[in-house]
ZAPA-314287 format. One record per residue (C-alpha): residue number from 1; x, y, z; residue in three letters; chain. Coordinates in steps of 0.05 Angstrom, whole numbers. Example, Ala and Ser with C-alpha at 12.3 -4.5 7.8 and 13.67 -1.06 7.14 Angstrom:
<lodos>
+-----+--------+--------+--------+---------+--------+
| num |     c1 |     c2 |     c3 | residuo | cadena |
+-----+--------+--------+--------+---------+--------+
|   1 |    246 |    -90 |    156 |     Ala |      A |
|   2 |    273 |    -21 |    143 |     Ser |      A |
+-----+--------+--------+--------+---------+--------+
</lodos>
This chain:
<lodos>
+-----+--------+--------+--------+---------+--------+
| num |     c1 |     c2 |     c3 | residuo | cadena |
+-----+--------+--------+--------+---------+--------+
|   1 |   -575 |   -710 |    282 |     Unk |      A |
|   2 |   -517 |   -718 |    241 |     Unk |      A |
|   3 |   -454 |   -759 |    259 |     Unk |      A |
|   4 |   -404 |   -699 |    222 |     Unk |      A |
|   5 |   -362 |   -660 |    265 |     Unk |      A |
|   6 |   -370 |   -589 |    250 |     Unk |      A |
|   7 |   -312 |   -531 |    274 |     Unk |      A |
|   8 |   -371 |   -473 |    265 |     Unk |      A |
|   9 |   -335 |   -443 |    212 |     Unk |      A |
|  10 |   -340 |   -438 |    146 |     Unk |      A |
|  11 |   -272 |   -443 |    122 |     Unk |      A |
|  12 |   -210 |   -491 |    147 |     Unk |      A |
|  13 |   -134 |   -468 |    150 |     Unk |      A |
|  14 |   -132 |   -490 |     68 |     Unk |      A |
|  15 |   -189 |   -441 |     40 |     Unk |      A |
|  16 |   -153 |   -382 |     79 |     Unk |      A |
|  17 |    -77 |   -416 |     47 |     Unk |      A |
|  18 |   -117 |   -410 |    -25 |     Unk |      A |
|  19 |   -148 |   -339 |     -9 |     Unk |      A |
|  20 |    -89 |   -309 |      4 |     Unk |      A |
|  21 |    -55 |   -348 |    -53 |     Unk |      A |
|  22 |   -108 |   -315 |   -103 |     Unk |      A |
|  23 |    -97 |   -237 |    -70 |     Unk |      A |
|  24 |    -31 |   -240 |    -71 |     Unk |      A |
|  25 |    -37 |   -259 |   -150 |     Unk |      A |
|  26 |    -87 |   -208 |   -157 |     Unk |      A |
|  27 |    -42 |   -153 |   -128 |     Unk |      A |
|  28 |     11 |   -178 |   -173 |     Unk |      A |
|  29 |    -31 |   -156 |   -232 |     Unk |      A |
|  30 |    -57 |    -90 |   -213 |     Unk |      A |
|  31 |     17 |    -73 |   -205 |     Unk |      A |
|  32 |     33 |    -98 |   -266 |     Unk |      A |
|  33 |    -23 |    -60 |   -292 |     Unk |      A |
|  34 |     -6 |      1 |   -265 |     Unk |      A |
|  35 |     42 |     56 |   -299 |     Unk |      A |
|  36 |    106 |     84 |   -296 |     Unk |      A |
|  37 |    119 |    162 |   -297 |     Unk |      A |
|  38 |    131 |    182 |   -370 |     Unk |      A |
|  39 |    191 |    239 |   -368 |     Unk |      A |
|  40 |    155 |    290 |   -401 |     Unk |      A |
|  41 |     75 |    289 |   -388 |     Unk |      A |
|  42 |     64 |    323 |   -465 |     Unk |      A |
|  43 |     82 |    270 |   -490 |     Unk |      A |
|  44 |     46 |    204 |   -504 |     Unk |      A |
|  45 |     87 |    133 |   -509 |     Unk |      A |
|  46 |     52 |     86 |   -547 |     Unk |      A |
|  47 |     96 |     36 |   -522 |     Unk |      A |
|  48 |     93 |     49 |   -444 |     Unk |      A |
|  49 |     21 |     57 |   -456 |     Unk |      A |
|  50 |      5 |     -8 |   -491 |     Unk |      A |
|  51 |     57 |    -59 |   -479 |     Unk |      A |
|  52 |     39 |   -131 |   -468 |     Unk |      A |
|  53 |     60 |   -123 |   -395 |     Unk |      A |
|  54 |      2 |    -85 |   -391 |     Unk |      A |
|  55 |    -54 |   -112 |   -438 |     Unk |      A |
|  56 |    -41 |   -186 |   -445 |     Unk |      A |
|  57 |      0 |   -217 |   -380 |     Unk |      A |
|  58 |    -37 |   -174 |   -329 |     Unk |      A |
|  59 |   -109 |   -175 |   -339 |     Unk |      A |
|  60 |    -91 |   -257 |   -355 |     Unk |      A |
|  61 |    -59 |   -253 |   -282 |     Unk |      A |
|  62 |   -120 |   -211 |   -250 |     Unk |      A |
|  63 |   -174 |   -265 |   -281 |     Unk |      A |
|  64 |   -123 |   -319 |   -250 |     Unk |      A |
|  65 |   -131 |   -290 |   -181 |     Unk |      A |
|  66 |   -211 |   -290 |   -186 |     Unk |      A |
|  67 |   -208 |   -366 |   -201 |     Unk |      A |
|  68 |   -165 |   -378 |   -151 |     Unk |      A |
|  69 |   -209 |   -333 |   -103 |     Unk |      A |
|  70 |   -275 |   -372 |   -130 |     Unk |      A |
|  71 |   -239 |   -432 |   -123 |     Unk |      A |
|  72 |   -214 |   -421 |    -50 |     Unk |      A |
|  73 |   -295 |   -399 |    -31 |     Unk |      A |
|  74 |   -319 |   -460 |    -62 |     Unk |      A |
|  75 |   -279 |   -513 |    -32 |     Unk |      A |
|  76 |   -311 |   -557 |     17 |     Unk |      A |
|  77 |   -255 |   -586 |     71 |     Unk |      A |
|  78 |   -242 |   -655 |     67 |     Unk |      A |
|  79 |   -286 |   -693 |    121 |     Unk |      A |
|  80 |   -248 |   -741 |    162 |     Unk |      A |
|  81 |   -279 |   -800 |    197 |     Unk |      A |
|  82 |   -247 |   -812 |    262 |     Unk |      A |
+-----+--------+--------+--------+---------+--------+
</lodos>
């Protein structure tokens, strides 16, 4: 038998902080991601289309959030000897 205290669960109170850290940066991408109505639908806007809002800081943001989320999974709660 082991001496180690264990709650049953799998996760303490700072995996679920980190989790929600890493959604709430993943939602902050995909709505950076996401596009704004162009006025007139015939017509294509290279620059609403391809801006670095779009490619470059979101998709960095959205990979972000899945390290944070693989981190949060990962992370084994601190044992405390009592």
């Amino acid at each position: 038998m082991s001496d180690k205290k264990t709650s049953g669960l799998a996760f303490n109170r700072q995996n679920y902080i980190w989790m929600a850290i890493g959604a709430v940066v993943i939602i902050i991408a995909l709505l950076l991601m996401s596009g704004g109505k162009n006025a007139d639908p015939m017509v294509f806007d290279y620059k609403e289309v391809y801006s670095t809002r779009r490619i470059t800081v979101a998709p960095i943001l959205l990979v972000l959030g899945l390290v944070i989320e693989m981190y949060a999974i990962m992370r084994k709660p601190k044992t405390t000897d009592k």
